[in-house]
Steps between C-alpha positions, in 0.01 A plus 500: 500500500665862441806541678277853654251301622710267677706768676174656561404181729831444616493836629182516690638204646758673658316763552224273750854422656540842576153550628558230723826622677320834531204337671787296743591869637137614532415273682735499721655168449794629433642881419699627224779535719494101523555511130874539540620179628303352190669711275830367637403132374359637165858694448739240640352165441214487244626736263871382485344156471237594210793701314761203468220288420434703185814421352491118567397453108626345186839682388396654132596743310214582446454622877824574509440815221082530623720577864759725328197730320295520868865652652489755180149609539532568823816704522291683265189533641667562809651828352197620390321440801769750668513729210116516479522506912689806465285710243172434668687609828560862333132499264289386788755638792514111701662504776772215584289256610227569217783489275635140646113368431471593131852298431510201776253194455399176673694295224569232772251401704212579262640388171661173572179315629330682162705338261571166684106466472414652146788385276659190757781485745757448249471899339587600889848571411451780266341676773797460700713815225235721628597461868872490465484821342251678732657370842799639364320867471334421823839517666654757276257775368173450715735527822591818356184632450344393792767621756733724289795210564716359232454136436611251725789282400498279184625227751199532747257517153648140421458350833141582489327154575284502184803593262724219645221282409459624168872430447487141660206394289668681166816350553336176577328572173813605272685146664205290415464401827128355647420471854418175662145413495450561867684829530340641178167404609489695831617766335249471255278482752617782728513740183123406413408745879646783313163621385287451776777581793562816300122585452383449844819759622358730278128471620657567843683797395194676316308424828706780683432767252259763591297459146288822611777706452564314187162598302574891548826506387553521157869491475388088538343483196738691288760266634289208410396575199892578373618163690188292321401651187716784346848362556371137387390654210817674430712177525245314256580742214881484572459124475264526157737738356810283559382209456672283768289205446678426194843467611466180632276156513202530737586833465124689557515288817808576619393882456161485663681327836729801518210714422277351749767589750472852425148574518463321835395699802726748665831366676429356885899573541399891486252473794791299716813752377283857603422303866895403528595868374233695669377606211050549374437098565139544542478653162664242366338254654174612307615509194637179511125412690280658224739381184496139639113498551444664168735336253251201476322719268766689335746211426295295297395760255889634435576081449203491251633836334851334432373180368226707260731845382 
């Protein structure tokens, strides 16, 4: 089946997840409040667990090169994400938080359970560039344009629990080193609640934005469509025009992972830094509400414009 199609399905799957943490807080099981202590599993536990699990496969070079080329592309496409961040901030006159929407995407929690499903657990690791270089900006340039701070320490960026595991698994990787059966399989195991853990948090989120106010306000849908459609669309002709899936073997797959990262949804992190530094969270949190909800239509048909142009 078409590699749109599937993420199509896989989507709406997550999607249903979604709907069902959202119906948790309506009716009253639970409120979105309650979604924090959840959160702290998904961060410290599940995700560390799903992340050194990704690089418990055959040494290659191969993968070693395909892993080299998703680090490339997304320095890159991280750069143009600010620069292009930056331009529609003066053409379209964003404010900070706008701004942080257009450039920061869901490239964990959304991605990873995508491409462990469509293309197999073992492709996992090239998603793993994307986040290394975006938790990095997280720390470093979103801090600064959320709350006008400089970056935190490189130190305190490296003891973040998900970039410890991603240099345990890769250095378990570059040794050649596999897990015992038993360890490797609860972590296997752990890692597969990634996508439902982080879906249901989500569906709890949305539920505690006022969607009323959402419908009349169009700044929402110009942020949308730049975060799902024109920025996507910008990145696909940078990657047609270099040709990246040609430098290496696997190459167009290698691409469309670090791609697929970059048309995802806007960044949760952007709701949670404007709470912590007082800044517009409630606009944030609806435009990460409406760009979650609607990329199950938009991210398919960018996916089925890079595998047709």
């Amino acid at each position: 089946m078409d590699i749109a199609l599937l993420l199509a399905d896989k989507i709406l799957q997550l999607t249903l997840m979604v709907l069902l943490g959202y119906v948790i807080v309506k009716t009253k099981l639970l409120t979105s409040e309650q979604s924090y202590p959840i959160s702290i599993i998904g961060l410290y536990i599940i995700s560390p667990a799903m992340l050194i699990t990704a690089f418990q496969v055959d040494y290659t070079t191969e993968t070693l090169n395909g892993l080299y080329l998703a680090f490339v592309i997304s320095i890159i496409f991280s750069a143009l994400l600010i620069l292009l961040g930056w331009i529609l901030k003066k053409s379209a006159k964003l404010d900070n938080i706008e701004q942080a929407t257009t450039i920061y995407s869901n490239s964990g929690n959304l991605i990873i359970p995508i491409v462990a499903s469509l293309l197999g657990p073992e492709w996992v690791i090239y998603s793993t560039a994307f986040i290394v270089v975006q938790s990095v900006l997280f720390w470093s340039h979103l801090r600064a344009l959320i709350c006008g701070k400089g970056s935190v320490p490189l130190r305190k960026i490296i003891l973040n629990i998900n970039i410890l595991a991603i240099i345990v698994g890769m250095a378990l990787f570059l040794l050649h080193i596999k897990l015992p059966t038993t360890i490797a399989s609860t972590l296997s195991g752990l890692g597969n609640m990634i996508g439902p853990l982080s879906m249901l948090v989500a569906g709890m989120l949305i539920a505690a934005i006022p969607f009323k106010e959402i419908i009349t306000d169009k700044r929402i849908y110009l942020i949308t469509f730049l975060r799902l459609i024109f920025i996507p669309l910008i990145l696909l002709g940078v990657i047609k025009l270099c040709g990246f899936e040609s430098w290496v073997i696997n190459g167009e797959t290698i691409v469309m992972i670090t791609f697929l990262a970059t048309i995802s949804p806007s960044a949760a992190t952007i709701t949670q830094m404007a709470v912590a530094y007082g800044q517009d969270a409630k606009k944030a949190s609806a435009i990460y509400g409406v760009t979650t909800l609607l990329c199950v239509f938009t991210m398919p048909i960018i996916i089925w414009l890079y595998q047709i142009i």
